[in-house]
N, C-alpha and C positions, 0 to 999 in steps of 0.2 A: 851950818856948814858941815859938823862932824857928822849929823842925821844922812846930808847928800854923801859923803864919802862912805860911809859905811852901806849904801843901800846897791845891791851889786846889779851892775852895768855888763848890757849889750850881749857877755857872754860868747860863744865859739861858734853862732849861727850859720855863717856862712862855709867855715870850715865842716862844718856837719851837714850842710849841705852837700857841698864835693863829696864827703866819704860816702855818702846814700844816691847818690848818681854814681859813685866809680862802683860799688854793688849793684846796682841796676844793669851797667853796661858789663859784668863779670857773669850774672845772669843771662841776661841774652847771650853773652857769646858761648856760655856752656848750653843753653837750647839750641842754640844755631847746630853747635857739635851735636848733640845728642839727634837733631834732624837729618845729619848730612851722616851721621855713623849709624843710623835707625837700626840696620837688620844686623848689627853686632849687638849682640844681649849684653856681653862684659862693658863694650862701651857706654851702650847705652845706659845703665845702670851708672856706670862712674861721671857720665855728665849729667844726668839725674840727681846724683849727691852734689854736683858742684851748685847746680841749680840753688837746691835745698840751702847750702850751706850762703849763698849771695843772697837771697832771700831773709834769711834768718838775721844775718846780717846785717840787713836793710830794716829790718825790722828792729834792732836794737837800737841803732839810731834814731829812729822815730820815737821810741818811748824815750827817750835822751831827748830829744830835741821839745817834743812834749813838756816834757816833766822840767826842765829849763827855762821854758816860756811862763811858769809860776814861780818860777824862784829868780826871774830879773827883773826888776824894776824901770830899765830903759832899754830901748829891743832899739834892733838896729835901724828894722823895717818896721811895719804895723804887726800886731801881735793874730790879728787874723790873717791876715796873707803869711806870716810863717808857718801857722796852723795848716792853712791850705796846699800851702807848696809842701809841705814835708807829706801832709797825708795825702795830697794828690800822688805825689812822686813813687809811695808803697801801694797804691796801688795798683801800681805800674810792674813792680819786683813783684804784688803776688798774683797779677796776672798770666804771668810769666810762669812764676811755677805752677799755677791753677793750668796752666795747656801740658805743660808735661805731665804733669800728673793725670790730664783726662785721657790723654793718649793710653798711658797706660791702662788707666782704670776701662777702659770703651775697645781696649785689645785690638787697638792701630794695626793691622800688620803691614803697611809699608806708607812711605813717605809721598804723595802728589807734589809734581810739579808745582802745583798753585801753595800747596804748605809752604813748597823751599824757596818760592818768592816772596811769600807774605812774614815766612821769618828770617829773610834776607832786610827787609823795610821795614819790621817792627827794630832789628839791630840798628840800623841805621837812624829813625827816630831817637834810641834809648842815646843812640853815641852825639846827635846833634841835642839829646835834653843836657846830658854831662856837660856838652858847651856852651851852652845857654846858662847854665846853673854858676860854672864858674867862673864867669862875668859880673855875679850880679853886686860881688863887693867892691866892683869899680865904676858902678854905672853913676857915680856922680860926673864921671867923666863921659862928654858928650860922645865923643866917639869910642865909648865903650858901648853905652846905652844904643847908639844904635847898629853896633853888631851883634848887642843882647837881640833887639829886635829883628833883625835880620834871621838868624840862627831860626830865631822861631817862626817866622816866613817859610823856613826850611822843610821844618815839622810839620806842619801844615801841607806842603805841597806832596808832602812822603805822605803823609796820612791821606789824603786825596790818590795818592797810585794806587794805598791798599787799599779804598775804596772798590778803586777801577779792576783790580785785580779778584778781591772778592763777589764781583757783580760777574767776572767771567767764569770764575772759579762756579758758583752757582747755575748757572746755566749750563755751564758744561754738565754738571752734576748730576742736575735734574733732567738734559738730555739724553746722557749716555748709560748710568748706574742702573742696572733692573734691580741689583736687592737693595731693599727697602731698608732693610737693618743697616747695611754699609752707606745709607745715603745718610739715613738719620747721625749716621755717630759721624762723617766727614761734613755732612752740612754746621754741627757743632762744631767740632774741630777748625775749622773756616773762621765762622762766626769771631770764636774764642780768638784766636790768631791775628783778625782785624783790631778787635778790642785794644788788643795792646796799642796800636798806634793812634785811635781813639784816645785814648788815658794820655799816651806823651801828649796830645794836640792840647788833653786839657789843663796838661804842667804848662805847656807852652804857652797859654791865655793865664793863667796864672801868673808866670813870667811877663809878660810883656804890661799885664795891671802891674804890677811891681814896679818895672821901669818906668811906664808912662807918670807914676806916681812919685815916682821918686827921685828922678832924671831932673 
């Protein structure tokens, strides 16, 4: 009996959860700014470091959440779907800065229509993953579990628009653009930009094994 009480339980998982979704969604919304302020250098620079800094953030949590899942003995959930959810979730946050920072490095000089839709719905994603995540320490309760699942119905449909929006985005691209150089660095830029809602769709299935498992 004293061997069970001394062996340490369960731990602040879910709460570490929330703080690396509410970074995820502090991220996106300083890309979103750094997109919609593009042709201000000072701005852009200043939502470039917010980026950085939600990011970095995100990432501490992970090696915390990480390094947590060997020092507890009874996990709330499966100790691999923590694994997956926490490191699916960061690569969501370094996806995010991996686009600003190509922008810069690939010398962007100005913002497409199709970018400021596609990181209008990569936002939207990160802010529907944040409520899916913060559900999931009550989905013993049926009607929590299936607005867990719902949310991520969500994801899914958003990540299905930036689909649709990347397949026009590319065509327009490949129709209109004559230099070569500007096609190659906005076809990446695209590409990158989709990914992010990609990555939520795969927290999102992450999520929804969690629930269906544990509802």
């Amino acid at each position: 009996m004293l061997f069970g009480k001394l062996l340490p339980r369960e731990g602040n998982f879910f709460e570490m959860f929330n703080q690396h979704a509410g970074h995820i969604v502090a991220a996106a919304h300083a890309f979103s700014q750094l997109v919609a302020n593009y042709g201000d250098l000072h701005l852009r620079e200043k939502y470039n470091q917010e980026v950085d800094h939600a990011e970095h953030a995100a990432d501490r949590v992970t090696h915390d959440v990480n390094r947590l899942i060997h020092k507890t003995f009874i996990t709330p959930i499966d100790r691999e779907q923590i694994h997956a959810l926490i490191n699916t979730m960061d690569d969501v946050a370094d996806l995010i800065q991996d686009s600003a920072e190509t922008m810069a490095l690939y010398d962007v000089r100005s913002m497409t229509d199709e970018m400021a839709r596609l990181t209008e719905l990569s936002v939207k994603c990160c802010e529907r993953l944040r409520d899916a995540v913060a559900l999931l320490e009550r989905i013993s309760d049926a009607a929590t579990a299936e607005a867990a699942l719902k949310t991520c119905e969500e994801i899914d449909r958003l990540e299905s628009d930036a689909d649709r929006v990347m397949r026009s985005a590319m065509s327009k691209l490949f129709r209109e653009e004559p230099d070569v150089r500007e096609l190659i660095k906005l076809k990446a830029i695209y590409e990158l930009l989709e990914t992010i809602s990609d990555k939520c769709e795969d927290v999102a299935n992450v999520i929804e094994g969690i629930v269906l498992e544990n509802s």
